[in-house]
N, C-alpha and C positions, 0 to 999 in steps of 0.2 A: 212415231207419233204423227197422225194426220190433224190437219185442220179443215173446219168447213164453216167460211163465212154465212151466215143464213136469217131470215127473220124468222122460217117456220120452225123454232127449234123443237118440241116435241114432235113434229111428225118424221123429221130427218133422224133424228134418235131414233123412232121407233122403227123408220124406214131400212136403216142400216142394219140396227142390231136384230133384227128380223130375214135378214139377206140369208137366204137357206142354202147356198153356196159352200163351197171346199172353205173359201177365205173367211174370218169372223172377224167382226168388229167389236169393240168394247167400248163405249160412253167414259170418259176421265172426267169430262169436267166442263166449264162453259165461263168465260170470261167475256163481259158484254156481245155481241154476238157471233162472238166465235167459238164454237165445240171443241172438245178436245179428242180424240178414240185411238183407241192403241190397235191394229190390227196384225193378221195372223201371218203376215206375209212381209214383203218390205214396203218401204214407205213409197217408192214410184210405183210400185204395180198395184197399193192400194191405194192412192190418188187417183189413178185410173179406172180402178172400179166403183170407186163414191162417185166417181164422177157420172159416170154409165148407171150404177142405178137410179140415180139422183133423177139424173137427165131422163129415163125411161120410164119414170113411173108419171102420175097421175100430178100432182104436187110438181113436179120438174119442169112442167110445160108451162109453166105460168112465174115459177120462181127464181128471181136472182140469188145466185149460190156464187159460191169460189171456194173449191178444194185445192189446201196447199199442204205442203208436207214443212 
């Protein structure tokens, strides 16, 4: 299970579980601003990748985030 500290929460949902990648993400849940997502991989090398899409996309350049495992 990954975490992602965020205000933008529907566009990171969407951002991730959209990743058309080998790796898949799943949305569990959202406890005040932190998401919850089960991915396909382990939990360091998908901390890794939220990190990198996050950080790459359009939304990233402008948003404070923090992905924790």
């Amino acid at each position: 299970m990954i975490y992602v500290n965020c205000a933008q929460h529907e566009q990171v949902i969407k951002l991730l579980e959209s990743y058309p990648g080998d790796v898949k993400f799943e949305f569990k849940g959202k406890t005040g601003l932190k998401l919850s997502f089960e991915a396909t991989t382990d939990d360091d090398s998908a901390v890794e990748l939220a990190k990198s899409i996050i950080k790459n996309s359009e939304l990233g350049k402008s948003l404070y985030f923090q992905v924790i495992k």
